[in-house]
Structures are given as structure tokens and as C-alpha cells.
N, CA, C and O atoms as a DFTB+ gen file, in Angstrom:
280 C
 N C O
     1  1     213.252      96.945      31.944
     2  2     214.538      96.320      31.685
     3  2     214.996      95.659      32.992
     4  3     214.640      96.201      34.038
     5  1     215.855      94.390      33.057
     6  2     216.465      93.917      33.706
     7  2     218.157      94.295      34.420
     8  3     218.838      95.202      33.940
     9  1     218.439      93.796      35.109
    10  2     219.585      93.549      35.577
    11  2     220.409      93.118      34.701
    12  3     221.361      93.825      34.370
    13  1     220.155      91.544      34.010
    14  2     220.857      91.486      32.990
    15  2     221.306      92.270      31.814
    16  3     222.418      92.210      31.288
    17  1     219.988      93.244      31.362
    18  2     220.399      93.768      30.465
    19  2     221.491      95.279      30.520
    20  3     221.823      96.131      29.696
    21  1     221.768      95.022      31.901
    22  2     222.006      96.790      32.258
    23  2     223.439      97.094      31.667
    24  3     224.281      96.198      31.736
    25  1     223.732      98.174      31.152
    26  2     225.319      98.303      30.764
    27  2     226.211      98.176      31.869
    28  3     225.841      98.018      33.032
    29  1     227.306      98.244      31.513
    30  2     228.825      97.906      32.704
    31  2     228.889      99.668      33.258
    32  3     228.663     100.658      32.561
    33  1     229.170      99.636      34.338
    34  2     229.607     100.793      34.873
    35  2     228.778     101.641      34.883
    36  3     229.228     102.752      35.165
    37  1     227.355     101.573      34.623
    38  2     226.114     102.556      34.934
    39  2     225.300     102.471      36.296
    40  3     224.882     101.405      36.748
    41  1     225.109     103.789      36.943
    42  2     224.407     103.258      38.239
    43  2     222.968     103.224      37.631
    44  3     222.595     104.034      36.782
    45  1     222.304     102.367      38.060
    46  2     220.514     102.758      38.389
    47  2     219.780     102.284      39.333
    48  3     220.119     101.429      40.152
    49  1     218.904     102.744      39.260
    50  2     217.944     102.680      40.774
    51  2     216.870     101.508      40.587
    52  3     215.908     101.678      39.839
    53  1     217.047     100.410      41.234
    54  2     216.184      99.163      41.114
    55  2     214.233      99.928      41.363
    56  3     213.800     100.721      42.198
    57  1     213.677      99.340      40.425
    58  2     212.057      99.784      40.346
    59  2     211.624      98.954      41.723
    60  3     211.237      99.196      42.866
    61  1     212.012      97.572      40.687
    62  2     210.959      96.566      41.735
    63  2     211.828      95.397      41.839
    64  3     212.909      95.438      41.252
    65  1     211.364      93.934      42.783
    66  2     212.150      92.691      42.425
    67  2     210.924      92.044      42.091
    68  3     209.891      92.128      42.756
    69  1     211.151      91.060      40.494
    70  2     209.792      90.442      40.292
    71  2     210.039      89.465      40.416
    72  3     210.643      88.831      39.551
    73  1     209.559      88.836      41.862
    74  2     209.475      86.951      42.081
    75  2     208.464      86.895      43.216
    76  3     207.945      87.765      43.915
    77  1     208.359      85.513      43.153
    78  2     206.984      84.867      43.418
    79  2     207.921      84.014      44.683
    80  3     207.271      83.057      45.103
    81  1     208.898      84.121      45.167
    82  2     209.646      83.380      45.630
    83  2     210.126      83.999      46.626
    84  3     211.182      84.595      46.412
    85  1     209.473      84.080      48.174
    86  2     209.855      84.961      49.413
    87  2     211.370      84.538      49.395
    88  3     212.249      85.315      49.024
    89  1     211.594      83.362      49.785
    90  2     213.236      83.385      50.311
    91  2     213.780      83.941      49.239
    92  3     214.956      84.076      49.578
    93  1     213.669      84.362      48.130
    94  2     214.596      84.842      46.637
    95  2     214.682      86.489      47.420
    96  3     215.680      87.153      47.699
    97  1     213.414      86.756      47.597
    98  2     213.315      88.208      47.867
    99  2     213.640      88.694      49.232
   100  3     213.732      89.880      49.546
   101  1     213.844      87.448      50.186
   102  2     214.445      88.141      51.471
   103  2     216.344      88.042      51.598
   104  3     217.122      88.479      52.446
   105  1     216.560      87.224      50.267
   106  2     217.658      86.975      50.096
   107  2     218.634      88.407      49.177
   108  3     219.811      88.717      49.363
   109  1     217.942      88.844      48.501
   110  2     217.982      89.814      47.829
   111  2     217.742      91.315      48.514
   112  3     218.194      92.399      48.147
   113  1     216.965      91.031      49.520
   114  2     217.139      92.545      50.774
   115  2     218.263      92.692      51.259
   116  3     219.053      93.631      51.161
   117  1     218.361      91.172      52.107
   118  2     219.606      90.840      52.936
   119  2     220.550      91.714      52.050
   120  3     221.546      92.175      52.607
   121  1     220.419      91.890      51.213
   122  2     221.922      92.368      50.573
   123  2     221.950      94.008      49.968
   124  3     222.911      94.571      49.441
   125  1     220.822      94.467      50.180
   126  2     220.241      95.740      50.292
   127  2     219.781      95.759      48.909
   128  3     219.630      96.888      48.444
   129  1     219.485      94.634      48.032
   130  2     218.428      95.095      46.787
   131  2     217.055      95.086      46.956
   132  3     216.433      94.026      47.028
   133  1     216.265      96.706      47.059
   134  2     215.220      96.862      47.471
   135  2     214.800      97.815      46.338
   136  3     215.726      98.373      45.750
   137  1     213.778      98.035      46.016
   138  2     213.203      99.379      45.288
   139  2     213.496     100.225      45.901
   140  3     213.418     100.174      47.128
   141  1     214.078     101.642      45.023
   142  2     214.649     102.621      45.388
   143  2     215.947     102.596      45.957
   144  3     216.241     103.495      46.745
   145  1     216.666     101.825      45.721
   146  2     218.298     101.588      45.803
   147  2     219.243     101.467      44.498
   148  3     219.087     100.852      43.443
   149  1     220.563     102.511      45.104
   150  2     220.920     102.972      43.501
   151  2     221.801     101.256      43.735
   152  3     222.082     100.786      44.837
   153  1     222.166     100.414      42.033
   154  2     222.833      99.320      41.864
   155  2     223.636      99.690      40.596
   156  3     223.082     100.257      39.654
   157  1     225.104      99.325      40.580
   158  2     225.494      99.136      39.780
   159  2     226.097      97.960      38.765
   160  3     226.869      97.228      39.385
   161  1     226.003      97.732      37.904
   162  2     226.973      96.302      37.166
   163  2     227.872      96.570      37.538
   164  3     227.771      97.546      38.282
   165  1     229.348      96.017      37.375
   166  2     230.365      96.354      37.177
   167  2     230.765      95.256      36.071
   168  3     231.800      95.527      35.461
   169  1     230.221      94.254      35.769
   170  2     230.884      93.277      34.587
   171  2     229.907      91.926      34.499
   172  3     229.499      91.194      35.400
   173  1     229.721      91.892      33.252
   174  2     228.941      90.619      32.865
   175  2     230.002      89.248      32.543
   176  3     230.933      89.021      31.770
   177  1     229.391      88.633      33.431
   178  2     230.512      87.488      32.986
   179  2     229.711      86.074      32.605
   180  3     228.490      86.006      32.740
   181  1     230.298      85.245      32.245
   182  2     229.438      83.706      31.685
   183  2     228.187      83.467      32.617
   184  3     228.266      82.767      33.627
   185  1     226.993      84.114      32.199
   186  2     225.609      83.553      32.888
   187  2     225.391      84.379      34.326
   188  3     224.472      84.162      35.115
   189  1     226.484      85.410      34.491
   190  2     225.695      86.075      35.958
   191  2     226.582      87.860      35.589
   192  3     227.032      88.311      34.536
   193  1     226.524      88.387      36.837
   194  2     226.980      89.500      36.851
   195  2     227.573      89.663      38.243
   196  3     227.325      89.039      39.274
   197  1     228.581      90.849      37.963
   198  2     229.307      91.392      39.293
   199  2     228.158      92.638      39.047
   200  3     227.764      93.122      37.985
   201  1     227.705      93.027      40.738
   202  2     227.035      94.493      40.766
   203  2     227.562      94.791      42.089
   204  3     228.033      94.030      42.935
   205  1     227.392      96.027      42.100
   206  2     227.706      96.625      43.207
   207  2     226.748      97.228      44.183
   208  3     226.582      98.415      43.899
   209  1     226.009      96.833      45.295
   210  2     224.935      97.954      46.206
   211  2     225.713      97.951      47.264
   212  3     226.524      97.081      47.583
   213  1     225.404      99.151      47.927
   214  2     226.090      99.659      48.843
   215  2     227.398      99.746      48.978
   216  3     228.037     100.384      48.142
   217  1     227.977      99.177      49.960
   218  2     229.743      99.194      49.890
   219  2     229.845      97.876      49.568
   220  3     231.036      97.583      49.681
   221  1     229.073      96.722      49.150
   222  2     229.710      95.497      48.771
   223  2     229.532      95.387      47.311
   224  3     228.980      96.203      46.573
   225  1     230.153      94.104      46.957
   226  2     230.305      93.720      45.329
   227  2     229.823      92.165      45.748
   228  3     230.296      91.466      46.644
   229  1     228.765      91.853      44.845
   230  2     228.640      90.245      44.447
   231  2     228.367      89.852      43.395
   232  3     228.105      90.646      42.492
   233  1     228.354      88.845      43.253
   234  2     228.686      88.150      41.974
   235  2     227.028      87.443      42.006
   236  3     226.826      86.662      42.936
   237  1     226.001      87.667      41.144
   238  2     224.811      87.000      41.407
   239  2     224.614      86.424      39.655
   240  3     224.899      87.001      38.606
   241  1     224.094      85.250      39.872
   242  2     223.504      84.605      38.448
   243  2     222.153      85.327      37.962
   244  3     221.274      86.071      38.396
   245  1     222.511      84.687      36.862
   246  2     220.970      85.207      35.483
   247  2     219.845      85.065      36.290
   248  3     218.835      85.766      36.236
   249  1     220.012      84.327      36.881
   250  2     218.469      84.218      37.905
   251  2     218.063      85.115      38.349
   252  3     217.278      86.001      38.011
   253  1     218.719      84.844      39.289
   254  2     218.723      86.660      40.245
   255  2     218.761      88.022      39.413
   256  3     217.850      88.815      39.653
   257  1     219.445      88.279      38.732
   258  2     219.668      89.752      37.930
   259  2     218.404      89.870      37.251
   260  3     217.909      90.997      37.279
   261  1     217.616      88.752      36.504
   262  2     216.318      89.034      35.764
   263  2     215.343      89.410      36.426
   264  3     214.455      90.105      35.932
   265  1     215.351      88.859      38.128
   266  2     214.679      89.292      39.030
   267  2     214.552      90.536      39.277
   268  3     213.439      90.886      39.669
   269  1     215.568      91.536      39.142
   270  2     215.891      93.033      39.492
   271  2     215.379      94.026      38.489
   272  3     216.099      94.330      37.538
   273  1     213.959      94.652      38.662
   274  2     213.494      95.347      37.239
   275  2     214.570      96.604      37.835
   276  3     214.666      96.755      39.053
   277  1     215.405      97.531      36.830
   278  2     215.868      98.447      36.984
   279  2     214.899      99.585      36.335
   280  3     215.222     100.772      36.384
């Protein structure tokens, strides 16, 4: 399952990030989404999501979230 598909307000622990696309995936560290890091949604909104890792909140598109196997 994806990022996108994840419910609102559930934590889970990212598996893997699946892309073929280094800057996607060093862009996606930068922000502490790594395998074995707990992530949460907090709200799906038109075409992206609010999640939460660590102490920050961002707002990332469908792109990115499909990237995030949970």
C-alpha cells in the first residue's frame, strides 16, 4: 500500500521509497522519509496529502505519496 492510500490520523512505518529518480529520493530523506520511519497522514486533500514525520508537517502531492510504500 501507498501513502496515498493510508487512512487520516494513523501512524505507519514507511517499508521502502519506490523511484527510479535520485533527486525524488534525496528529496524525500531531506525530510526524514526513509524506511523504518514512523509517518503519519493527517488529511487528504485535492491530489496530495498533509503527513506528518518527525516534528514537521508537509503538504506533498500524489506523486510523492505513491512513492512512499507504507
Amino acid at each position: 500500500m501507498n501513502l496515498s492510500q493510508a487512512q487520516e490520523g494513523k501512524e505507519y512505518i514507511i517499508r521502502s521509497i519506490v523511484t527510479d529518480d535520485d533527486e525524488l529520493d534525496s528529496f524525500l530523506f531531506s525530510l526524514g522519509c526513509y524506511s523504518g520511519e514512523p509517518i503519519t497522514v493527517i488529511s487528504h486533500l485535492k491530489g496530495s496529502c498533509v503527513v506528518s514525520i518527525k516534528d514537521g508537517r508537509y503538504n506533498i502531492d500524489r506523486h510523492l505519496a505513491e512513492a512512499i510504500e507504507i
